[in-house]
N, CA, C and O atoms as a GROMACS GRO file, in nm:
protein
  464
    1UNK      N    1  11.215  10.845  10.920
    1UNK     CA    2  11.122  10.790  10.823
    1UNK      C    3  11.183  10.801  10.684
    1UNK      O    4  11.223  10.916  10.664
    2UNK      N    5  11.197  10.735  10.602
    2UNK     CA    6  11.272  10.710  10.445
    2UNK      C    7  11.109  10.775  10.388
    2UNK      O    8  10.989  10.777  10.418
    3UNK      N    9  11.194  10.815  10.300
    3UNK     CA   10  11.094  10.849  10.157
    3UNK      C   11  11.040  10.770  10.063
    3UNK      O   12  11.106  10.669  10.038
    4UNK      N   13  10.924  10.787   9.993
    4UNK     CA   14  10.888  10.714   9.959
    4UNK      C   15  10.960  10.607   9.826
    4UNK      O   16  11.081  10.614   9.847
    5UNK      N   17  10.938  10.522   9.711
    5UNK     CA   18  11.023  10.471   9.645
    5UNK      C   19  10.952  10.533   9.520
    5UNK      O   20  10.832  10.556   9.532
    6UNK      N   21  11.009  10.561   9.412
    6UNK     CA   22  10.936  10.624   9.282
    6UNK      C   23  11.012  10.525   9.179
    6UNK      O   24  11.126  10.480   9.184
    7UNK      N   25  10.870  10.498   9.048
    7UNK     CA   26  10.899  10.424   8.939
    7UNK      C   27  10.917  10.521   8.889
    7UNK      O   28  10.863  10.621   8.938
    8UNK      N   29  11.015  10.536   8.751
    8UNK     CA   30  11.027  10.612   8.636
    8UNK      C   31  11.063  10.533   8.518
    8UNK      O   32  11.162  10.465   8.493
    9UNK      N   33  10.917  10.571   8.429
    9UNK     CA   34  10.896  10.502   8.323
    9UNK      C   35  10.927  10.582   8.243
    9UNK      O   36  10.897  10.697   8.276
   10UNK      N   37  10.992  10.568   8.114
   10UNK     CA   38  11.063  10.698   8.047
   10UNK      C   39  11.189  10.630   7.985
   10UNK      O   40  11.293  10.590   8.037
   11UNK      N   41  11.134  10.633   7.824
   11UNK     CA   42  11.218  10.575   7.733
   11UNK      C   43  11.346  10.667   7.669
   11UNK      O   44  11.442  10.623   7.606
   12UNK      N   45  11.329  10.758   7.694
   12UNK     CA   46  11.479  10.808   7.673
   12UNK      C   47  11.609  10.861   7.778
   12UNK      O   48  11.628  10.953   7.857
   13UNK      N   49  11.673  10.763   7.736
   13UNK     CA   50  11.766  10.732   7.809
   13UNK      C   51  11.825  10.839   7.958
   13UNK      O   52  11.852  10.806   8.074
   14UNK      N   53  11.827  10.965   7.893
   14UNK     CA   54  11.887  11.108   7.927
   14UNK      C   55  11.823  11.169   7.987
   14UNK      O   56  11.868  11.242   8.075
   15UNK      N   57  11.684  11.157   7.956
   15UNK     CA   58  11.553  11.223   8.043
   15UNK      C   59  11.570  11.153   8.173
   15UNK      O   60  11.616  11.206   8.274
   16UNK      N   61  11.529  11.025   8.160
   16UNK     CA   62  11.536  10.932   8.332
   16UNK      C   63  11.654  10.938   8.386
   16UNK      O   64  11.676  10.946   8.507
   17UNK      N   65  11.727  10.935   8.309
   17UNK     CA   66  11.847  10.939   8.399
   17UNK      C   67  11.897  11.069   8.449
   17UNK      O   68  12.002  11.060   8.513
   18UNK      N   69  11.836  11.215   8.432
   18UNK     CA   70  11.824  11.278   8.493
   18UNK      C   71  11.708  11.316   8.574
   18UNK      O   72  11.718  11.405   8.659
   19UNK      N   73  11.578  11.243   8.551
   19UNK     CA   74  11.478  11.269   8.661
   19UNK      C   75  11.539  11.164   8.778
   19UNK      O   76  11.515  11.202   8.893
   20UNK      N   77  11.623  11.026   8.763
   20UNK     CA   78  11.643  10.895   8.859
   20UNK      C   79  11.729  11.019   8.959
   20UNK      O   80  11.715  11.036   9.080
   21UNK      N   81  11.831  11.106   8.850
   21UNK     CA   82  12.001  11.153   8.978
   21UNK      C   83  11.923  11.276   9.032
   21UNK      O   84  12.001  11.330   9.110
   22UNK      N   85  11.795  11.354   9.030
   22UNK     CA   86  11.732  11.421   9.092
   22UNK      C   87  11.675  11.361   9.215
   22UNK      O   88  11.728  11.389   9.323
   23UNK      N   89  11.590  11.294   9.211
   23UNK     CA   90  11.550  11.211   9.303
   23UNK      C   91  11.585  11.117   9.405
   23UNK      O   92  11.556  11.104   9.524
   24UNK      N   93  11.654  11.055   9.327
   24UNK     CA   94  11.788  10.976   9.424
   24UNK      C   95  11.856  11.117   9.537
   24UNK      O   96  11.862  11.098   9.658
   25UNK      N   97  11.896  11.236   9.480
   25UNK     CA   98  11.980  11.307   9.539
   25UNK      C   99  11.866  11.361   9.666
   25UNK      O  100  11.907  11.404   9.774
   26UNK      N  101  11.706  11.349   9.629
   26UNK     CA  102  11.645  11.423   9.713
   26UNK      C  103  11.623  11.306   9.835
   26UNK      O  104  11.574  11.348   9.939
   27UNK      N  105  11.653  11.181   9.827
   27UNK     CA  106  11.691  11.064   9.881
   27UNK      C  107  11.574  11.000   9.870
   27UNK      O  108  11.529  10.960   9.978
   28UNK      N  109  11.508  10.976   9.772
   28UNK     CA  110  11.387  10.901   9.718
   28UNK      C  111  11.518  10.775   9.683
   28UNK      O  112  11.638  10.788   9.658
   29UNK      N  113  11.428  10.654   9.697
   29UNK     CA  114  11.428  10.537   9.618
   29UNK      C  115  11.381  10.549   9.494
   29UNK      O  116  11.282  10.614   9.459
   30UNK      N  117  11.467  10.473   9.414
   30UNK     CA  118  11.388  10.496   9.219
   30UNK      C  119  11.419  10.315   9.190
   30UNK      O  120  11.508  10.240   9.227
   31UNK      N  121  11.304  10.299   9.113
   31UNK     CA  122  11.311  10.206   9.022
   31UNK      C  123  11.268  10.262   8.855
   31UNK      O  124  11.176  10.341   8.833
   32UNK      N  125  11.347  10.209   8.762
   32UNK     CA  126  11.309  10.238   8.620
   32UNK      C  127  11.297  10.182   8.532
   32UNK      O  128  11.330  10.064   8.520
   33UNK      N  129  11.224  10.282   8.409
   33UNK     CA  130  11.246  10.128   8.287
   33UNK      C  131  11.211  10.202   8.181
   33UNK      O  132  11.157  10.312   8.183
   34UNK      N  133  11.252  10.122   8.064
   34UNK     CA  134  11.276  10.195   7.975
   34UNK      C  135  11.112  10.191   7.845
   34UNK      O  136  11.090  10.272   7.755
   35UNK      N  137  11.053  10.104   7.874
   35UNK     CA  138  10.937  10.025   7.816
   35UNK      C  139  10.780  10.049   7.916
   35UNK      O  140  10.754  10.060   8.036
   36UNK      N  141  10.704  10.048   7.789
   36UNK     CA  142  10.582  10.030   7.872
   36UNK      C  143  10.521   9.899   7.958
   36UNK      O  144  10.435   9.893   8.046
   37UNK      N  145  10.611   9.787   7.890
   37UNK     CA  146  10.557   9.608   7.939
   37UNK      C  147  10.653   9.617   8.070
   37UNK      O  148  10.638   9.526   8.151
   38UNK      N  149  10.734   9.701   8.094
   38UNK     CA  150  10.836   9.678   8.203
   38UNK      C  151  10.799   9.764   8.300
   38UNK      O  152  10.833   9.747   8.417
   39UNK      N  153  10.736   9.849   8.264
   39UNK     CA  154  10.701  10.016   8.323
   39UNK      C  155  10.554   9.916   8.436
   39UNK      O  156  10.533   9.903   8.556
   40UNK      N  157  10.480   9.864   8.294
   40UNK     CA  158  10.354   9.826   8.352
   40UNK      C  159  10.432   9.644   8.497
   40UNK      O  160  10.397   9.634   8.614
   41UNK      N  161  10.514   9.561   8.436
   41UNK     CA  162  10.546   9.496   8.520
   41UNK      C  163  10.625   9.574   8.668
   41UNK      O  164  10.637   9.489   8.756
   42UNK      N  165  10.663   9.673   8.699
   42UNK     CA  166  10.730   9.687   8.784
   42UNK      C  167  10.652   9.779   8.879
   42UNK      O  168  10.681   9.804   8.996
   43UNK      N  169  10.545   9.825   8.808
   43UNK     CA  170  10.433   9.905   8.857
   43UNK      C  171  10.341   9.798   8.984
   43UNK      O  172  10.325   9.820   9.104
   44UNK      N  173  10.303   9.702   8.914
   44UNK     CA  174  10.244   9.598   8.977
   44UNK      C  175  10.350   9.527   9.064
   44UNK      O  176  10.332   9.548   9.184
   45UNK      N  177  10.434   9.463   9.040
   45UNK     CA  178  10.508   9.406   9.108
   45UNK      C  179  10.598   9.455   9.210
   45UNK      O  180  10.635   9.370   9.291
   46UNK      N  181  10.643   9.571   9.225
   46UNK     CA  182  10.708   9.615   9.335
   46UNK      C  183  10.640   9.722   9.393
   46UNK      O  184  10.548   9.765   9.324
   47UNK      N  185  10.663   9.794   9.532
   47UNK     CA  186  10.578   9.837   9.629
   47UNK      C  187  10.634   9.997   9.624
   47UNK      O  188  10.658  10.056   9.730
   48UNK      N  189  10.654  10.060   9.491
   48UNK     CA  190  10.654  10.150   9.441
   48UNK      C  191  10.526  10.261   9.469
   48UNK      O  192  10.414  10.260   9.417
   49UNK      N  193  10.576  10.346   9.556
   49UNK     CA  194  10.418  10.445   9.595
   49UNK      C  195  10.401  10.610   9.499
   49UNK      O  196  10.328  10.705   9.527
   50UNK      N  197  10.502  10.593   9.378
   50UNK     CA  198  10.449  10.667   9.292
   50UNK      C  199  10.531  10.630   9.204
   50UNK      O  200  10.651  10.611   9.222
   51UNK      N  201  10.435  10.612   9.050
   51UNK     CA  202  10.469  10.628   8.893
   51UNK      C  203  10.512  10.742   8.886
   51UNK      O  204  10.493  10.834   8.966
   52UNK      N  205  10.602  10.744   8.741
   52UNK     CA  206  10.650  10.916   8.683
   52UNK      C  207  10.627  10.824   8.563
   52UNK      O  208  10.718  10.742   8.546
   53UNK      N  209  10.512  10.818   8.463
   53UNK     CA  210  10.478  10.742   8.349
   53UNK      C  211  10.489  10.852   8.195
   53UNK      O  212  10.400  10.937   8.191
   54UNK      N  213  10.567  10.852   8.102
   54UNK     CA  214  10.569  10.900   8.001
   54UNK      C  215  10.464  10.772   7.898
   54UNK      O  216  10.434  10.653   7.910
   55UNK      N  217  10.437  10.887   7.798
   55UNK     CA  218  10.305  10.824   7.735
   55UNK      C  219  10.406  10.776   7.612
   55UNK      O  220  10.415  10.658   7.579
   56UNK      N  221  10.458  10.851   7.567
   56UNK     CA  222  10.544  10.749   7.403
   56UNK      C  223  10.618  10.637   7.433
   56UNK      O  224  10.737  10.666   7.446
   57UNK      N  225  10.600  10.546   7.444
   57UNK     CA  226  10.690  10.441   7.489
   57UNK      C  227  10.680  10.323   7.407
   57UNK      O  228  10.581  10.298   7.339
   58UNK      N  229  10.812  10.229   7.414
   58UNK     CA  230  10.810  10.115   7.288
   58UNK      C  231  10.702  10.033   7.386
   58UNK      O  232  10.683  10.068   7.502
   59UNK      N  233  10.638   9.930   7.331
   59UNK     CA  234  10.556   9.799   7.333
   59UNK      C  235  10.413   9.902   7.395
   59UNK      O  236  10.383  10.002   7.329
   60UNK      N  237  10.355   9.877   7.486
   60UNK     CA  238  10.248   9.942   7.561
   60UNK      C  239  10.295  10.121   7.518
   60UNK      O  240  10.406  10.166   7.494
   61UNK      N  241  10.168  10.187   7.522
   61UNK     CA  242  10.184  10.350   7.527
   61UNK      C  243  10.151  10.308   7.684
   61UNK      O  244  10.129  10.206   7.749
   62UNK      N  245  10.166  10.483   7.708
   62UNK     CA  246  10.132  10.532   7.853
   62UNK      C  247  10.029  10.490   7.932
   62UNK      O  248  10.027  10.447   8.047
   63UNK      N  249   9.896  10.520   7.806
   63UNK     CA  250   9.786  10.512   7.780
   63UNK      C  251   9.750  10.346   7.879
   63UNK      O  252   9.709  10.319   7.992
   64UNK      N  253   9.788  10.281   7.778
   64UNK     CA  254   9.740  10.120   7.826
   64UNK      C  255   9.821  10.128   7.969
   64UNK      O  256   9.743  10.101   8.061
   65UNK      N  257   9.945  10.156   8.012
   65UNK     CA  258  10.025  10.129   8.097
   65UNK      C  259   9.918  10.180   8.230
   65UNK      O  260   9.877  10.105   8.319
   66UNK      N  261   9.886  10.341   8.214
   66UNK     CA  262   9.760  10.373   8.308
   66UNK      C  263   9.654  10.277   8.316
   66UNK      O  264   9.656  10.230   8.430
   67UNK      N  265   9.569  10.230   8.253
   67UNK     CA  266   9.489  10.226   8.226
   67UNK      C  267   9.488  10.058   8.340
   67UNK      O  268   9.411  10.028   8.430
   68UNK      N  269   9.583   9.996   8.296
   68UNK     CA  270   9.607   9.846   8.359
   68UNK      C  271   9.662   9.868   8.488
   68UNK      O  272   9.638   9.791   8.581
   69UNK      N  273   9.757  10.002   8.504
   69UNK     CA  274   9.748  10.033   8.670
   69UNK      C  275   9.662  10.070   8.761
   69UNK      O  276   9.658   9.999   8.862
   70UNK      N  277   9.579  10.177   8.755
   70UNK     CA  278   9.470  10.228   8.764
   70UNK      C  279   9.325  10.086   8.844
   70UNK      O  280   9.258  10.093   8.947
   71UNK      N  281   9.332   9.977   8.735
   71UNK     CA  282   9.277   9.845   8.738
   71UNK      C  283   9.330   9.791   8.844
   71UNK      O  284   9.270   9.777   8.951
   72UNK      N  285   9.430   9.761   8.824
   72UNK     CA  286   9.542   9.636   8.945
   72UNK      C  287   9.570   9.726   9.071
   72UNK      O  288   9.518   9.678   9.172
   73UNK      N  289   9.641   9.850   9.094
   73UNK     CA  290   9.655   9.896   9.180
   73UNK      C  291   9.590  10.029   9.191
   73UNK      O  292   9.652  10.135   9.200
   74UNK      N  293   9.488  10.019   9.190
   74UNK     CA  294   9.406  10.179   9.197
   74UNK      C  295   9.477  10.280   9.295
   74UNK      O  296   9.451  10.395   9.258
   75UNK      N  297   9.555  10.278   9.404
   75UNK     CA  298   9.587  10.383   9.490
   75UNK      C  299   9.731  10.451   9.450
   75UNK      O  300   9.781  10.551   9.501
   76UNK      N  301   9.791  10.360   9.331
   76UNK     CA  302   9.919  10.425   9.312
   76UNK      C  303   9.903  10.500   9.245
   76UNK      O  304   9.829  10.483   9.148
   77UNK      N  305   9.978  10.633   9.275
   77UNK     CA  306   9.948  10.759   9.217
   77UNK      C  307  10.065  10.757   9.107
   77UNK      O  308  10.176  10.704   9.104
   78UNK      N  309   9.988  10.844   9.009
   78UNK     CA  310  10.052  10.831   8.904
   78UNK      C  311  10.067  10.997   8.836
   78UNK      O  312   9.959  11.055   8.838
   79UNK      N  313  10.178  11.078   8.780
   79UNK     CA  314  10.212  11.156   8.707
   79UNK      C  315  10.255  11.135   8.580
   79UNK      O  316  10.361  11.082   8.546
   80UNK      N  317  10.161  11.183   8.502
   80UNK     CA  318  10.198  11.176   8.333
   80UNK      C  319  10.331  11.289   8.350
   80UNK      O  320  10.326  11.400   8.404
   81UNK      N  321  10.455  11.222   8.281
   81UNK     CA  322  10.513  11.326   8.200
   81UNK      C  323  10.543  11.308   8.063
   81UNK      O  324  10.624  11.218   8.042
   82UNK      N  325  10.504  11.364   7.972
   82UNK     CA  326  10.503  11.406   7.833
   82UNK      C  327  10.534  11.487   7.774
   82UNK      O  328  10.561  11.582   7.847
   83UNK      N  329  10.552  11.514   7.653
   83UNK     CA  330  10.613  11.634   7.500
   83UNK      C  331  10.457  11.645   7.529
   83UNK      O  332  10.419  11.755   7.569
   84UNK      N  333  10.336  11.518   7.508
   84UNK     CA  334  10.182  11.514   7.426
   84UNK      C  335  10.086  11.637   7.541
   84UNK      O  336   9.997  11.616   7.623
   85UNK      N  337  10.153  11.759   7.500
   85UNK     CA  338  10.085  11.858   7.572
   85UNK      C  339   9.915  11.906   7.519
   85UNK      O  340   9.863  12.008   7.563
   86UNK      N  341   9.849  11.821   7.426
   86UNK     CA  342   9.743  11.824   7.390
   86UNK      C  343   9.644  11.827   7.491
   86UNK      O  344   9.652  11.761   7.594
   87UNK      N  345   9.514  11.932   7.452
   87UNK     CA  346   9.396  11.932   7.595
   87UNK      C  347   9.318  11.782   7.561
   87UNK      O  348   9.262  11.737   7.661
   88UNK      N  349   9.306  11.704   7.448
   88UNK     CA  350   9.285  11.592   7.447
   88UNK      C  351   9.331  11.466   7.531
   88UNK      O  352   9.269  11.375   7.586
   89UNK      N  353   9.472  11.500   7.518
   89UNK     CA  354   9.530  11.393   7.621
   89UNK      C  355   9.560  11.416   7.759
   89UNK      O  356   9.584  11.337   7.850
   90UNK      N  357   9.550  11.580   7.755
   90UNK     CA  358   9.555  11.555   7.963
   90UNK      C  359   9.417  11.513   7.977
   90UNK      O  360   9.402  11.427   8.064
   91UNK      N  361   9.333  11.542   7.928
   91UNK     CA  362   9.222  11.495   7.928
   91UNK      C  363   9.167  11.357   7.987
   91UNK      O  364   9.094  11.330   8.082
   92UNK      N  365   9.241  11.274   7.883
   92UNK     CA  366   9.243  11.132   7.880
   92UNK      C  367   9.319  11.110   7.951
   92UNK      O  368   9.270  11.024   8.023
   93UNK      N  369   9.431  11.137   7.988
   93UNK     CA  370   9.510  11.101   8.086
   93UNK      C  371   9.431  11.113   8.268
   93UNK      O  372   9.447  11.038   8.364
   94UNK      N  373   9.377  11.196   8.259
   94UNK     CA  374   9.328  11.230   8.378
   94UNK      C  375   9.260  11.143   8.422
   94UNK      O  376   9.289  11.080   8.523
   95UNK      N  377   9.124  11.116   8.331
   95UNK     CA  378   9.000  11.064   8.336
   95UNK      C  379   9.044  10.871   8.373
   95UNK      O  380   8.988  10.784   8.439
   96UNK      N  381   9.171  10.873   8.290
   96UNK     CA  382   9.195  10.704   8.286
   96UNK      C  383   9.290  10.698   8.461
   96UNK      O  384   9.391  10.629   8.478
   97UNK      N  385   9.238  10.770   8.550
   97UNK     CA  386   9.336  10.787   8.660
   97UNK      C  387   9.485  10.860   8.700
   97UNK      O  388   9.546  10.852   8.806
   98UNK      N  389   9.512  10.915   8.608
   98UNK     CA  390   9.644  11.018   8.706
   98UNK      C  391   9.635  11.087   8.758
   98UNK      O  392   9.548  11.164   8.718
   99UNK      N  393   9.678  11.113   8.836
   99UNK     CA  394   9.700  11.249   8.950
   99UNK      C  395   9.758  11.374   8.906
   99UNK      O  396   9.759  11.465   8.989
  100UNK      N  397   9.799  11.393   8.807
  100UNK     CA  398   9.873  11.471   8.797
  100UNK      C  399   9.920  11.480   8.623
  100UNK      O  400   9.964  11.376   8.574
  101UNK      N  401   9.911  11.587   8.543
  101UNK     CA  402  10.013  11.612   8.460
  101UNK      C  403  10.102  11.692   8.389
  101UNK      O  404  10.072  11.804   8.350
  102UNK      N  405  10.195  11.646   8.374
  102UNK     CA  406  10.330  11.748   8.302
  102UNK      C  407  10.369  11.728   8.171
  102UNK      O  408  10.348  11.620   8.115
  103UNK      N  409  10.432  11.839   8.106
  103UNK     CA  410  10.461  11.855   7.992
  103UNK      C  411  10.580  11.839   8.025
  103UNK      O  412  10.619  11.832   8.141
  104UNK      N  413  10.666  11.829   7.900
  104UNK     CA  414  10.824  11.859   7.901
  104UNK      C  415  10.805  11.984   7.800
  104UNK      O  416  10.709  12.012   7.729
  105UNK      N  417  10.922  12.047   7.816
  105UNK     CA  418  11.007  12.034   7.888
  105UNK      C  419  10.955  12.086   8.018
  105UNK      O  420  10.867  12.171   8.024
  106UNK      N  421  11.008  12.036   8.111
  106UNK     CA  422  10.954  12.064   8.284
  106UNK      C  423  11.101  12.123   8.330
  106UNK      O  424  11.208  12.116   8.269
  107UNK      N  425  11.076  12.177   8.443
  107UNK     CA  426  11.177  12.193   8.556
  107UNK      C  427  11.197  12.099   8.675
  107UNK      O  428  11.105  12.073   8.753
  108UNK      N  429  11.332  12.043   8.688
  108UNK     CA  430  11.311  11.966   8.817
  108UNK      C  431  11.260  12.052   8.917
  108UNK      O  432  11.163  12.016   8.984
  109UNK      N  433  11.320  12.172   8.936
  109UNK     CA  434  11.224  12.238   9.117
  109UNK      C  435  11.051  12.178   9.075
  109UNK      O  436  10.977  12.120   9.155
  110UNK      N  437  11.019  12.209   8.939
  110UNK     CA  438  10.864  12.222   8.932
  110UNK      C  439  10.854  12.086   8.934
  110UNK      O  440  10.733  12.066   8.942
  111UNK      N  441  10.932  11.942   8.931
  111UNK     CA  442  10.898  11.807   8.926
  111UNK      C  443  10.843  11.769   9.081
  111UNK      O  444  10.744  11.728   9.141
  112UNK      N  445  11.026  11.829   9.110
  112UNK     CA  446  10.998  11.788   9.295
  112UNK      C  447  10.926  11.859   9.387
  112UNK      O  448  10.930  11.826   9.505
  113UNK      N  449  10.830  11.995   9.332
  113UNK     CA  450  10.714  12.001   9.380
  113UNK      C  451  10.599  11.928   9.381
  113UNK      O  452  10.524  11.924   9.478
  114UNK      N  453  10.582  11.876   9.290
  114UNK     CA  454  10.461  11.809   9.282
  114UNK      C  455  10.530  11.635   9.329
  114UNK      O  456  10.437  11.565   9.369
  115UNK      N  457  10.607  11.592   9.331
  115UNK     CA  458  10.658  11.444   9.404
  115UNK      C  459  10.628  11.456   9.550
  115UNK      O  460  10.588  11.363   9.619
  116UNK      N  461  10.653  11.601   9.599
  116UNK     CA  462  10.658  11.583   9.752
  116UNK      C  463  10.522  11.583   9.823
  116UNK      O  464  10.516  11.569   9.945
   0.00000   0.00000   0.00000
């Protein structure tokens, strides 16, 4: 049985590209992007069975990116990862549908606990 495929939305460059060579290595499929309009197109459009959605992002925030997934594909589970460690925004983050959220800095062991 293959693992599942994971989006990673996450505008800096260095971050995804070390959450993508984590994951890949745990033999997950990754798709990524660097934007929230791309984050939110690839969310919908490919058969991606979990987001890794950061909230600062150019065009769309996190925020809207949830908010329009949540709508279109209600069952894809979604993990905030963020710096925006505010009880306001896990808050909001929660309530607008994620499953899950993380601060950075994180640990991969503590990422790929909660992926599996």
């Amino acid at each position: 049985m293959s693992k599942q495929q994971i989006l990673v939305v996450e505008d800096d460059d260095a971050v995804r590209r070390g959450i993508v060579d984590a994951l890949q290595f745990d033999g997950y499929a990754t798709l990524e992007a660097a934007t929230g309009d791309a984050g939110l197109s690839l969310a919908i459009g490919s058969e991606c069975d979990l987001m890794l959605l950061d909230l600062v992002l150019p065009g769309r925030d996190g925020f809207e990116v949830l908010k329009e997934v949540h709508w279109q594909r209600p069952s894809l589970a979604v993990i905030i990862l963020t710096a925006r460690g505010e009880e306001a925004d896990r808050v909001r983050g929660l309530r607008l549908g994620a499953d899950d959220y993380v601060v950075k800095p994180f640990s991969v062991a503590g990422l790929r606990a909660r992926v599996e």
